[in-house]
FIGU-638092 format. One record per atom (N, C-alpha, C): x negated, y, z; residue in one letter. Coordinates in pm, whole numbers, padded with zeros to 5 digits, always signed. Example, Ala and Ser with C-alpha at 12.3 -4.5 7.8 and 13.67 -1.06 7.14 Angstrom:
<atoms>
-01319-00569+00780A -01230-00450+00780A -01320-00330+00780A -01285-00225+00708S -01367-00106+00714S -01290+00003+00787S 
</atoms>
This chain:
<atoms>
-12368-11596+03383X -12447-11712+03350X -12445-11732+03199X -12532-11747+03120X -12582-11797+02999X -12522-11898+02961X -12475-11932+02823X -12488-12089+02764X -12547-12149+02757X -12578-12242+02710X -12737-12306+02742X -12763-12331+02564X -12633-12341+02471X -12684-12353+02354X -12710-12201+02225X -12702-12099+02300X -12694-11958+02227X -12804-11946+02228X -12837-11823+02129X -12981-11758+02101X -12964-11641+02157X -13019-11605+02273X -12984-11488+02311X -13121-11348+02228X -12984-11266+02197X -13045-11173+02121X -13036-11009+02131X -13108-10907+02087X -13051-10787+02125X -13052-10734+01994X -12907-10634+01951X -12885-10551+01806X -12994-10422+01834X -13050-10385+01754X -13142-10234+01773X -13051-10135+01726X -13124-10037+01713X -13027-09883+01645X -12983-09960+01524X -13028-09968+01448X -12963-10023+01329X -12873-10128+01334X -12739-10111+01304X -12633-10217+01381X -12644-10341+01287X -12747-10314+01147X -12752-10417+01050X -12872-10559+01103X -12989-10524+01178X -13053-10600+01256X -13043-10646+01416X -13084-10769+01372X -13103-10837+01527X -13247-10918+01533X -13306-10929+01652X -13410-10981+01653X -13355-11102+01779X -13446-11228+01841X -13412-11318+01901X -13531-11237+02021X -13535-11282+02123X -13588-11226+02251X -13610-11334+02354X -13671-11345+02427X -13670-11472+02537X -13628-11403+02632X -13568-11521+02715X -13497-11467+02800X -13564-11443+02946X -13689-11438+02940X -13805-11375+03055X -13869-11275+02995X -13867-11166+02924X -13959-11080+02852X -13988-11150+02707X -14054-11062+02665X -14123-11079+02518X -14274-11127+02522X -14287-11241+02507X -14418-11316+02486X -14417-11372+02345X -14527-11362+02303X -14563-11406+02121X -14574-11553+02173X -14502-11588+02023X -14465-11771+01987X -14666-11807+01954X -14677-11903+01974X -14797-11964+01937X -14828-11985+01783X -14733-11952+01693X -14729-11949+01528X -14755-11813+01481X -14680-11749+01514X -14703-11589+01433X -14785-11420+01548X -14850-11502+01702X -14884-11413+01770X -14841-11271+01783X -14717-11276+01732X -14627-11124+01745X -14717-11038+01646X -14759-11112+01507X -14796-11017+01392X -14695-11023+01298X -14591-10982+01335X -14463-10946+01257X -14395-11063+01170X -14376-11140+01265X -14311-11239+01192X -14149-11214+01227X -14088-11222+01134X -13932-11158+01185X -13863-11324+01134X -13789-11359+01237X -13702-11476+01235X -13582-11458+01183X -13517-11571+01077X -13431-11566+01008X -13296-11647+01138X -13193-11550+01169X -13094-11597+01227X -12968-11609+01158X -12858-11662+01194X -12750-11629+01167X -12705-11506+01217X -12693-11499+01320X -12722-11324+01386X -12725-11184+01278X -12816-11236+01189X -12861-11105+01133X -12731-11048+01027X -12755-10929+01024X -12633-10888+00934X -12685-10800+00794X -12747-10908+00714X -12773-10833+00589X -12726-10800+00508X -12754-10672+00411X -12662-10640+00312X -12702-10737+00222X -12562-10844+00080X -12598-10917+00059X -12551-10883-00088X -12646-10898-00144X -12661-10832-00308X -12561-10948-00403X -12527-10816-00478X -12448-10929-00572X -12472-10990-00697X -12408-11007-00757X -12484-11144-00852X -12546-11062-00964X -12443-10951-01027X -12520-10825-01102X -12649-10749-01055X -12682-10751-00940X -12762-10690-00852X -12894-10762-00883X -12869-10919-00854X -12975-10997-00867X -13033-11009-01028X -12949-10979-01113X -13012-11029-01245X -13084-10897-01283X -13041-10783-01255X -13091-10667-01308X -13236-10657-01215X -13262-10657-01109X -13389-10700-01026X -13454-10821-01097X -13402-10928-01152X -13487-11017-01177X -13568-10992-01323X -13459-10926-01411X -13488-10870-01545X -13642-10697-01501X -13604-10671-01403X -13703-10563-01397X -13795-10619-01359X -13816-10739-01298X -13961-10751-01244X -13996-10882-01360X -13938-10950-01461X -14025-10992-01579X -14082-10881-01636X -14006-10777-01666X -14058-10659-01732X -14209-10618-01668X -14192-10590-01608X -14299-10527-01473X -14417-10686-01525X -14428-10742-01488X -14504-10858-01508X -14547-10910-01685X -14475-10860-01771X -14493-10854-01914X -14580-10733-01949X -14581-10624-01860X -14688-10472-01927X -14799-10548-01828X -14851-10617-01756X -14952-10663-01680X -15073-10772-01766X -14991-10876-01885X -15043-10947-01981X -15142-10884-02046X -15248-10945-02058X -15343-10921-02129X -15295-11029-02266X -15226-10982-02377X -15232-11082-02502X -15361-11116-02572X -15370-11201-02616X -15492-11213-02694X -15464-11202-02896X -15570-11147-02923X -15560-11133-03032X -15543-11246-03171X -15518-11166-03297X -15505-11336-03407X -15654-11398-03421X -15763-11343-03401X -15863-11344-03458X -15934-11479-03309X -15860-11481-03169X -15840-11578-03074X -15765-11686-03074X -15687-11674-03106X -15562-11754-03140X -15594-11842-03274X -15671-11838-03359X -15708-11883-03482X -15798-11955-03464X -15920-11882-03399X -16043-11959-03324X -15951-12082-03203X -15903-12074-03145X -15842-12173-03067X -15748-12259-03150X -15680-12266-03229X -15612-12347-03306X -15731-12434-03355X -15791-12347-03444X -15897-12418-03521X -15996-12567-03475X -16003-12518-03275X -16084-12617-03237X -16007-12737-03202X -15872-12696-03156X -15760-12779-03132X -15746-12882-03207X -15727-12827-03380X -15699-12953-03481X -15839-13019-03551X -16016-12948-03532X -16087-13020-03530X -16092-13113-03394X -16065-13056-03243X -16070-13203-03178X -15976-13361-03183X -15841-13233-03206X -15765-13405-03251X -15805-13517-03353X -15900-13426-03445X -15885-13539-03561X -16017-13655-03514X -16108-13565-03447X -16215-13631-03400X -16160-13731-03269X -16070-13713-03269X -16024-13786-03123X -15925-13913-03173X -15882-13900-03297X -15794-13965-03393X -15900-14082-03433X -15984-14012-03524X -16074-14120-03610X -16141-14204-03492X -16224-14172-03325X -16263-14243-03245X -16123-14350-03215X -16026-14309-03170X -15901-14406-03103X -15914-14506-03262X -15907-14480-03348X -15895-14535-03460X -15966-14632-03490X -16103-14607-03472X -16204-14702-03465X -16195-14813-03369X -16205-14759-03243X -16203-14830-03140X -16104-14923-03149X -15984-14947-03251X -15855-14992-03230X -15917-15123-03347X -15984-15067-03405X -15977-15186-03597X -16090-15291-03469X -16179-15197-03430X -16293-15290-03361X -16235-15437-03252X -16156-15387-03174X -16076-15420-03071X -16037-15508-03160X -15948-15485-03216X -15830-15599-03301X -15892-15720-03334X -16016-15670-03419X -16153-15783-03504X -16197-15855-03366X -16240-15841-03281X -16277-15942-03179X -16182-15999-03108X -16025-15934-03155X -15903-16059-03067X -15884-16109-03160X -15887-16120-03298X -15936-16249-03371X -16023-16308-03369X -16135-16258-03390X -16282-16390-03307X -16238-16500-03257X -16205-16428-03166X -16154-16486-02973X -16058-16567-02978X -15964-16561-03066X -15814-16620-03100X -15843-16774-03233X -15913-16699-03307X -15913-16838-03389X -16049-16903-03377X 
</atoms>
């Protein structure tokens, strides 16, 4: 007889995996229709990388993702600055205005 709170499961050839199984046959869950969705158990027995392991993988795949950049050139970068500090100033002198204007009619209003 069964527990009633276990996951009953079967190990494959590989003594490092386990998959979960129902306990009437194999029928697909209504989420992943048995298109390879593999369930994360406690069960499973993965090899578990170590902390050197992880940084040297993480350092290869910035790398890998840095030759993929398209940089842009100075002659872009100049043109984009350029519009940057003509919009601020135009965005400066409007807030600016709008502020002396504002002020002048809460004096009106005030005295």
């Amino acid at each position: 007889m069964r527990s009633a709170g276990r996951i009953p499961y079967i190990k494959s050839q590989n003594k490092k995996e386990c998959r979960p199984v129902a306990l009437i046959g194999r029928a697909p869950d209504s989420k992943s229709g048995c298109w390879g969705f593999e369930s994360l158990l406690a069960c499973q027995f993965g090899r578990q990388m170590d902390k050197l392991e992880i940084v040297k993988r993480f350092f290869k795949e910035v790398r890998a993702e840095l030759v993929k950049v398209t940089w842009v050139g100075r002659k872009e970068v100049m043109s984009g600055t350029v519009a940057v500090l003509v919009l601020s100033a135009f965005i400066a002198l409007f807030l600016s205005l709008v502020d002396a204007g504002l002020s002048t009619l809460v004096r009106l209003v005030l005295s």
